[in-house]
N, C-alpha and C positions, 0 to 999 in steps of 0.2 A: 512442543506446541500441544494445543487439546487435541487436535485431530489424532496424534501420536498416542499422546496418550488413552483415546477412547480405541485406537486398536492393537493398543500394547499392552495397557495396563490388565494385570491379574490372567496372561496369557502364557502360555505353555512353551518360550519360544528354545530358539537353540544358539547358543554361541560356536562360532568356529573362530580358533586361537588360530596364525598364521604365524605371527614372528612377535618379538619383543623386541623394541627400540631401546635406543643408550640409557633412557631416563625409565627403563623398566614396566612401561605403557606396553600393554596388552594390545597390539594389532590384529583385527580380526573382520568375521560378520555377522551378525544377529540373521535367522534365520524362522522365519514364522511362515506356514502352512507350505514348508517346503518352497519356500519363496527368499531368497536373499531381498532385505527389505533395501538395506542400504542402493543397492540396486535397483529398485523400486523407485525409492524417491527422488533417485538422478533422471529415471526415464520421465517423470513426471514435472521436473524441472525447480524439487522442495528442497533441492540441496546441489554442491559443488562439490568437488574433486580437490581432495587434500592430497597435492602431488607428493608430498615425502611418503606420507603415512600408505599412499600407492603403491610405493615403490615396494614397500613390503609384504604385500598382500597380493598372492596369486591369482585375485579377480581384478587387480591393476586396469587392464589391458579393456575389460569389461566395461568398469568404472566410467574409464577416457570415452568411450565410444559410446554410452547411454549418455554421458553430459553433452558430448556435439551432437547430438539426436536431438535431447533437447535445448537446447543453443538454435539449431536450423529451426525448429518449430517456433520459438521463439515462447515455451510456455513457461509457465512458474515463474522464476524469479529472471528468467532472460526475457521476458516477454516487454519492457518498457526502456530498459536501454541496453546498451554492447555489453558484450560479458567482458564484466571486469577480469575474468582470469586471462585474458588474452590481452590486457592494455598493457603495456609497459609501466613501469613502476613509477609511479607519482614523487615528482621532484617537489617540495616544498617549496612556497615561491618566496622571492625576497618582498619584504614588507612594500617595499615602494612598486613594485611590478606587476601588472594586470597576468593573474596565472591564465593556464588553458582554460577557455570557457567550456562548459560542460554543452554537450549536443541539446539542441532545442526540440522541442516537439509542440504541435497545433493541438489546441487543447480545448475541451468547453467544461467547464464546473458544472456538475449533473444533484451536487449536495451539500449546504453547509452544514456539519455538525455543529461548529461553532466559529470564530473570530480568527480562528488559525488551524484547525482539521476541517476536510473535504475533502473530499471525490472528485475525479476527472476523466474525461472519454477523450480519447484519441480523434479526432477529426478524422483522421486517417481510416477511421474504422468504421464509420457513419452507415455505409454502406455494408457490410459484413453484418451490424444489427439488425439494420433495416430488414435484409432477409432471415436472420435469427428469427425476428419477432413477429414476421409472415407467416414463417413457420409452423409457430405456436398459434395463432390466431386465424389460419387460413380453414382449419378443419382437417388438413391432411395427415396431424400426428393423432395418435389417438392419448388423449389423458386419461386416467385410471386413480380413484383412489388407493388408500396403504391404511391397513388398520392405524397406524400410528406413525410417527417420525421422531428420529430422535437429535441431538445435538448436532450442528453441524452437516444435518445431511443437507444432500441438492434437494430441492423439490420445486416443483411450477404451483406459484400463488396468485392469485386475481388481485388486481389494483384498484382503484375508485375509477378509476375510466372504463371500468370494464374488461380490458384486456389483461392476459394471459403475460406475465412474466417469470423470467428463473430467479428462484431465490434459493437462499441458507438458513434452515435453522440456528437462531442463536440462543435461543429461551427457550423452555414450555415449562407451563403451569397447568397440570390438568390438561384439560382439553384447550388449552388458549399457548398458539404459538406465537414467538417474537421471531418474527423475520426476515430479511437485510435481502435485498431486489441486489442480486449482484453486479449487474449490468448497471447501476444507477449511484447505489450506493444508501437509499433511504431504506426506512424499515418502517414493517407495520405490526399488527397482533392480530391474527385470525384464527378461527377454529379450524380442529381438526378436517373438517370434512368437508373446508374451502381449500386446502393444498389437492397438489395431485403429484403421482409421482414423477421424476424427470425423466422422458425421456431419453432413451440410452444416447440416441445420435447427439443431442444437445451437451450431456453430462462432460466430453471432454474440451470443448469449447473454451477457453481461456475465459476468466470474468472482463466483462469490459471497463469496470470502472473502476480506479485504481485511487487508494487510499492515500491521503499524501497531508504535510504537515509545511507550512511557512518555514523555510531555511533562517538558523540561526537567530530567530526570535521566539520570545514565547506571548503569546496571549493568552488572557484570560478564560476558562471555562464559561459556558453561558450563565450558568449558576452563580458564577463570583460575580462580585461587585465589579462594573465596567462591561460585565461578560454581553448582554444581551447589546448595549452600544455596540460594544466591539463587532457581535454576530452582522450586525444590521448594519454598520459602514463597510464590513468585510464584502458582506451581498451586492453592494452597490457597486465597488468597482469588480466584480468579477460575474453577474449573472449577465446571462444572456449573449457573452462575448464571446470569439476566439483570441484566448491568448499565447503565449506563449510561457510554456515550463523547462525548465532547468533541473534536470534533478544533481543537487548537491551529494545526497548520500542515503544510506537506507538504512531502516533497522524494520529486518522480515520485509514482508509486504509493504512495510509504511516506505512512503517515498517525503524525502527530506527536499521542496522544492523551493526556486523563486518563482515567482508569476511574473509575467509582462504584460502591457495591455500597447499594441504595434500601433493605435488606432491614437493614445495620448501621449504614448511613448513613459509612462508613469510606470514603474515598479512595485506591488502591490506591497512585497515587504517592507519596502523603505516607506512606500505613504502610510501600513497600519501603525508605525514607528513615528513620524512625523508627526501624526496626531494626537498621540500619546494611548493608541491604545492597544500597544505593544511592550517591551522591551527588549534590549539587547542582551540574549544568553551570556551569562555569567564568564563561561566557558566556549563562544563560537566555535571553538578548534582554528586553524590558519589554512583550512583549503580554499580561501576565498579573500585573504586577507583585503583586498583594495574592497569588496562589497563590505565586509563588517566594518573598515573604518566609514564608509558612507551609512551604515546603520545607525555606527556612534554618532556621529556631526547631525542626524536626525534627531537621535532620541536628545541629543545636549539642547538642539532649538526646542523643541517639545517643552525638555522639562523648564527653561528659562520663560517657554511663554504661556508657562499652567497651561498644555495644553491634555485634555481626556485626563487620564490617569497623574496627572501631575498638576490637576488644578489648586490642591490643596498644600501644594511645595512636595518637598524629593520624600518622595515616600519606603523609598531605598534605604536612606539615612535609619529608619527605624527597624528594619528588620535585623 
């Protein structure tokens, strides 16, 4: 990831060899400022425990017990569902048979990037903000400028409402930074000497708002044609609501989810599909088979009745 590489790259570090496996693979640990990093990123919750390649490595033992550290805390990548290294191993379901449903969680959409990426806040967590954001606003922390900030750091930036929120550098240009409100999920562009630094109490705090993508469909970018329809009907069924989310599967951060709305009982995925301004991935994968064939049976009404993306006939046919 960038964050790795801004405190690895062109670094002085140290490798320690342990053993070699059957396939001639180097087991070891990388070692920076007298720090086993590997270890590092387990306590922090950026990485999992490779039980064979453990088994080799005299910090084994280490490993197991910084990742239930963070497992209990519930930070990093265990902070939104059960740690998958502890689930029993995933039986492939038969096509006709509803698999396990994946654990639900209370959700509110806090950002749409667009028609099918967005941000989401745990309901659950409402509270825990709420005093986050006392915090920072009550006068009891003290903020402090920083000559500069660089990629990726935390820092406390001001919003149009006036208040005091945590955010991440994702940009700078000169004196103009791009910035991602981590608790929210939006972003803004301020000058240097509107950040302040974060402080320390706040810094290890989990983000609250958690990136996620529509399961098994893709929709359009706002930029592409359909894109900003898409953005705008996506908004409609999911602002302002508690829904409920499903997380199907992850890659990094990003969470692969369904949405629910309890209140119309409608599926967001299958209704941005239903109106054509979706489609059904190429390649689903079968962890959900009984949902992808209701995905298909959507997008087939859709394209039969020009609907959004398919007003003009199958537009498939030509790619």
């Amino acid at each position: 990831s960038s964050d790795l590489r801004d405190k690895l790259h062109q670094r002085t570090v140290q490798l320690l060899v342990d053993n070699v496996d059957k396939g001639g693979n180097f087991i070891g640990s990388l070692w920076y400022k007298n720090r086993n990093f590997g270890l590092n990123l387990l306590e922090v919750g950026f990485a999992s425990v490779n039980e064979r390649s453990a088994e080799y490595s005299q910090y084994g033992p280490d490993y197991v017990k910084a990742q239930e550290t963070a497992q209990a805390a519930k930070v990093g990548i265990w902070q939104f569902e059960e740690n998958h290294a502890t689930k029993k191993p995933e039986v492939v379901a038969d096509a006709g048979k509803e698999p396990a449903k994946p654990k639900l969680a209370s959700v509110t959409v806090t950002e749409v990037v667009d028609g099918g990426n967005f941000y989401v806040q745990h309901t659950d967590d409402s509270d825990k903000l709420d005093s986050l954001m006392a915090s920072l606003n009550d006068g009891s922390l003290v903020l402090t400028g920083a000559p500069s900030f660089h990629k990726n750091q935390l820092c406390v930036a001001p919003f149009a409402d006036g208040k005091w929120y945590r955010a991440k550098v994702v940009s700078k240009d000169k004196d103009e930074y791009e910035v991602s409100y981590v608790d929210y999920g939006n972003v803004a562009t301020l000058r240097g000497a509107e950040l302040r630094a974060m402080p320390a109490e706040l810094a290890n705090v989990p983000a609250f708002a958690k990136e996620c993508v529509l399961a098994y469909i893709d929709v359009p970018a706002f930029a592409d044609e359909y894109g900003d329809d898409a953005a705008e009907y996506f908004h409609s069924l999911v602002w302002g609501k508690k829904l409920l989310a499903g997380v199907e599967s992850r890659d990094g951060a990003q969470l692969s989810v369904t949405l629910g709305d309890p209140q119309t009982e409608q599926m967001v995925n299958v209704e941005m599909v239903a109106v054509g301004y979706a489609t059904v991935k190429k390649r689903p994968g079968r962890t959900n088979p009984v949902l992808v064939k209701r995905l298909a049976q959507a997008q087939d009404a859709a394209r039969d009745n020009h609907a959004g993306m398919w007003e003009y006939g199958d537009f498939q046919d030509e790619e």
